[in-house]
N, C-alpha and C positions, 0 to 999 in steps of 0.2 A: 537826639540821644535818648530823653525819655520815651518816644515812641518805640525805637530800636528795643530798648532793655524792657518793655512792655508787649512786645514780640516775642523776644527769646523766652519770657517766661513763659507765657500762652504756652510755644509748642513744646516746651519741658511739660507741664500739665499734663497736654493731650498725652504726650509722650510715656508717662505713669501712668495715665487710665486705661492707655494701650495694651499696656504689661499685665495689670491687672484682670483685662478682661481675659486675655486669652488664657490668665491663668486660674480664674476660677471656670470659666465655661467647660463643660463636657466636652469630650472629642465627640466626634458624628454617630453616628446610628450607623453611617454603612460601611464605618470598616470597620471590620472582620478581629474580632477576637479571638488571641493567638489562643490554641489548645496544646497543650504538652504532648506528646507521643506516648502512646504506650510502648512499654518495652515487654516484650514473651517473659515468661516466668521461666527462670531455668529447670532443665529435667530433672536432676535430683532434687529440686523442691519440693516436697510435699502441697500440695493445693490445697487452700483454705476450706473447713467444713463445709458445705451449703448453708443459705441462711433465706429461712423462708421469706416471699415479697411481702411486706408489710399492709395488708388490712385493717381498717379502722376500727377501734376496738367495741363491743358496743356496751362497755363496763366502763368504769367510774375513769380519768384521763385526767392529765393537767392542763388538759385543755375543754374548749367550753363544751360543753353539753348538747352534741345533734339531734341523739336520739337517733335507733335505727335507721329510718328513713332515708336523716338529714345523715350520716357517716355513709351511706352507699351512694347519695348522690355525690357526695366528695369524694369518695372513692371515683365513681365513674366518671368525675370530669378531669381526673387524675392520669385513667386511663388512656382518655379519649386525646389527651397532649401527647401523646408520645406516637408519633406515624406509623404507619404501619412500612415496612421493609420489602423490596425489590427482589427478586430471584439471587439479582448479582449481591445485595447489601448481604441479603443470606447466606449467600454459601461462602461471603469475606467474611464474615462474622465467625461462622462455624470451622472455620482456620484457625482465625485467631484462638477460637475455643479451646479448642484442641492443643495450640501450645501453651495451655495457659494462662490467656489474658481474661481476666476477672472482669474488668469494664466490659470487653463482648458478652463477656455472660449473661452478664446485669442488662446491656443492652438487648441483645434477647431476648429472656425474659419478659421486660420492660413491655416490647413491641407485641408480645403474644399475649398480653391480658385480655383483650378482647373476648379471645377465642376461651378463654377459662369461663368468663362470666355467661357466653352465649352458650356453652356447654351446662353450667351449674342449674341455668334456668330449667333447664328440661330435668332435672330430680326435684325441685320445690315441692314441696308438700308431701316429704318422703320423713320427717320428722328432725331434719337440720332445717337452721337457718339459714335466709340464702349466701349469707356474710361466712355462715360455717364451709358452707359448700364451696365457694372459692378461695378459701383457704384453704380445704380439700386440695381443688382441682390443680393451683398452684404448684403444692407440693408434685404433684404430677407433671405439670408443664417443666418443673425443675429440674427434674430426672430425663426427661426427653430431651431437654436441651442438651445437655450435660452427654446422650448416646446416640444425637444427631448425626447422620456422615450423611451430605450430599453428594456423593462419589455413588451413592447406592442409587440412587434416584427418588424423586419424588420430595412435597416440599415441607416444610416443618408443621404446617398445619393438620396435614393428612396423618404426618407421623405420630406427631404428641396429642391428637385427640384419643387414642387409645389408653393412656398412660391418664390423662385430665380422667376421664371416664372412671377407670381400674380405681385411681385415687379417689373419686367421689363415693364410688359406689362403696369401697372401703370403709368410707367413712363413715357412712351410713349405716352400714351393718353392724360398724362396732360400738357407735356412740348414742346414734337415735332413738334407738327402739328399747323398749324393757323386754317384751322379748324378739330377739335379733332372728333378722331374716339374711338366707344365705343370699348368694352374689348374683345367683341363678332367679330367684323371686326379684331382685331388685330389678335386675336386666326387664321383666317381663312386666313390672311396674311400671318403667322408663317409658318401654315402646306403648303401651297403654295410653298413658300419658299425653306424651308425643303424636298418637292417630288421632287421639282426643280432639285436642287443641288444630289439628290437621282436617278437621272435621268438620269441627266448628266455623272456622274460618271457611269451608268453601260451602257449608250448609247455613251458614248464618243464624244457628241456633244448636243449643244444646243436639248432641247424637243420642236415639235414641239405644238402649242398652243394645235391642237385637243389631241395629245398623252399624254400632260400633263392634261386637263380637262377630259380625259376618267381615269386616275390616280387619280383624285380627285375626279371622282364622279359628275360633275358637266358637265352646258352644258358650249361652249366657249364663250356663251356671257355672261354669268355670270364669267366666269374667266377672261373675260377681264374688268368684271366690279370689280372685284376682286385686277384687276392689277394697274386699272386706281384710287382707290382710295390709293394706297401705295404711288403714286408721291404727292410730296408737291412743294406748291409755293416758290420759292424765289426773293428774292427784287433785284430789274434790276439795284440796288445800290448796294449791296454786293460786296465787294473787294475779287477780283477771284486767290491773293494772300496777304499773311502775309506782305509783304514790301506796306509802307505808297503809295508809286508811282505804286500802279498795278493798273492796269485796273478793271473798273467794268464790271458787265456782259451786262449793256446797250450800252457797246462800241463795242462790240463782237457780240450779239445776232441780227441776222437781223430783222427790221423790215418789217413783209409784207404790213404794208399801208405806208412805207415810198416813196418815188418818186423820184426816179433818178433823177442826174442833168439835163441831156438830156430833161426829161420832165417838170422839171421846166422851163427849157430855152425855151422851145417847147411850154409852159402855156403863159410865157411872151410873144413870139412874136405873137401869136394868139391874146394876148387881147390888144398886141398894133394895129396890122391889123386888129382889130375888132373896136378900138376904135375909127381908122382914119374912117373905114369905117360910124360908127353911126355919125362920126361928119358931113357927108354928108344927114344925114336926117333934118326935118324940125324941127324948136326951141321947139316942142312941143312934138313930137313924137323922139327927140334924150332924152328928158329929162327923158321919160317915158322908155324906154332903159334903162337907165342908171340909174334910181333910181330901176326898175324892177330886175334887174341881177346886182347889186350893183355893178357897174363899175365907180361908183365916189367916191368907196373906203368907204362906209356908210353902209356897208349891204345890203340884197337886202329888200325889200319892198312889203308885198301883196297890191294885186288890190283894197284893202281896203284904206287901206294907203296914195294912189296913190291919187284914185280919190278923199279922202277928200281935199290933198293940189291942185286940180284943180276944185275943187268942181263940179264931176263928179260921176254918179256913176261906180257899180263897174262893171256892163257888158258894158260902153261904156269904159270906160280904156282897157278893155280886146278886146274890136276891133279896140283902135287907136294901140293896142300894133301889133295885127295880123297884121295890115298893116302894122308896122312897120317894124316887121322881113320879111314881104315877101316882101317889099323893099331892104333891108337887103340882101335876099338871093339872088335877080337879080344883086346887086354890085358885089355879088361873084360871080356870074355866068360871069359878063361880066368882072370882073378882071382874072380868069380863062380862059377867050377863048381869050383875049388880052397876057397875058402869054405864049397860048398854038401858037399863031401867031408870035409873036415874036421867 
């Protein structure tokens, strides 16, 4: 009897562990997770605004901190999950579109980011970022979707690269440049660009100016006028990194009217030996010096000027001044050969 009632409880045991397991474990991996259906949005609906595909932002987030770089490679591995769509997935999609269904849209959308980013690439360096630029081209891809018919022929790629294009180049003109270039310069930028890099790649080295203007079509000073309006200004204040303490590019960028120290020091001792020297002329003709070539720190003064506070006119100013400096110039002559004696 005790063996028996040491059995039945064993397989009660088993019998709760049994329960327990199939009720915490997961169901399998390979069935199929039910999806809801969509239902068409009725015709008197009004249909939802558009809402542009969300891009990473490259400003402050409650989320951590990529940094350019690191936000488009999330962005692109974002993209790259989402497969790309069949002739037949296409033109079921753009049905559904048409009556309606928002999820097609999105789906859509979704599958043609590809095509925005492989487009954006070819405007880089037109004065957007390339993160600006496919939010551009986006807006573009959303409109094409949105005026889609495969009844027309032809497939969504071909259609909405015109629309991605139109919206970049848009963007461009109105946001990048201080001063804005029309649609027609952008277009001519682009293809530039594009023979460039087409170039490169089958020459294995930078194109030289004339071999890429004989590829375009054009002569090289038109291509270099070509080149010369793609550079944009920037502010000699622009912080040349993200942290509060970088440098701007006015600390970096040489000035060619700036003046060496040597020549400031070189400026000073000149007009202090200039000024000992003037102090050796007569109270009349040091004063006209000096208000002349503003060496009393006042600016300098025309011969108008002059001879009203002497009440003189203005061609005798002009000949107490000659004699002035050719006074002037005999001090240096004879401090000069007194130098060269010693």
């Amino acid at each position: 009897m005790k063996k028996n009632t040491k059995a039945v409880a064993a397989s009660k045991v088993a019998a709760r562990r049994s329960k327990v397991t199939k009720a915490t474990l997961p169901a399998p991996k390979s069935q199929p997770v039910p999806v809801p259906a969509t239902e068409p949005m009725p015709a008197n609906q009004a249909k939802p605004a558009p809402q542009p595909v969300p891009v990473p932002a490259t400003g402050e987030t409650s989320r951590p901190s990529y940094g350019v770089d690191g936000a488009l490679s999330l962005y692109m591995r974002e993209v790259a999950e989402v497969p790309l769509l069949t002739i037949e997935e296409e033109n079921a999609l753009a049905a559904r579109i048409h009556a309606g269904d928002e999820a097609a849209r999105e789906h859509m959308i979704r599958a043609n980011l590809r095509l925005v980013v492989k487009i954006a690439r070819e405007y880089e360096g037109f004065g957007l970022p390339l993160l600006d630029l496919i939010n551009e081209g986006n807006m573009g891809l959303m409109k094409a979707v949105e005026r889609f018919d495969p009844a027309k022929g032809g497939k969504l790629s071909t259609y909405a690269s015109w629309w991605i294009k139109q919206s970049i180049r848009r963007g461009i003109a109105n946001q990048a440049k201080t001063i804005r270039l029309p649609i027609h310069a952008i277009d001519k930028l682009s293809k530039a660009q594009r023979v460039a890099n087409e170039m490169r790649e089958a020459l294995g080295r930078e194109p030289e100016p004339e071999e890429l203007a004989e590829a375009l079509g054009v002569k090289t000073s038109r291509l270099n006028e070509i080149r010369t309006a793609a550079l944009r200004p920037a502010s000699l204040d622009a912080p040349m990194g993200n942290d509060e303490d970088s440098n701007v590019l006015a600390e970096v960028v040489k000035d060619e009217n700036a003046r060496t120290p040597y020549e400031v020091l070189e400026e000073k001792t000149l007009l202090g030996m200039l000024g000992h020297l003037v102090d050796k002329l007569g109270p009349r003709e040091k004063k006209i010096i000096r208000m002349r070539f503003g060496l009393d720190g006042r600016g300098e003064k025309t011969l108008e000027e002059i001879g009203a506070q002497f009440g003189l006119t203005r061609e005798r100013i002009r000949q107490l001044q000659n004699e002035a400096l050719a006074r002037l110039r005999e001090l240096i002559e004879d401090r000069d050969a007194y130098a060269a004696a010693a």
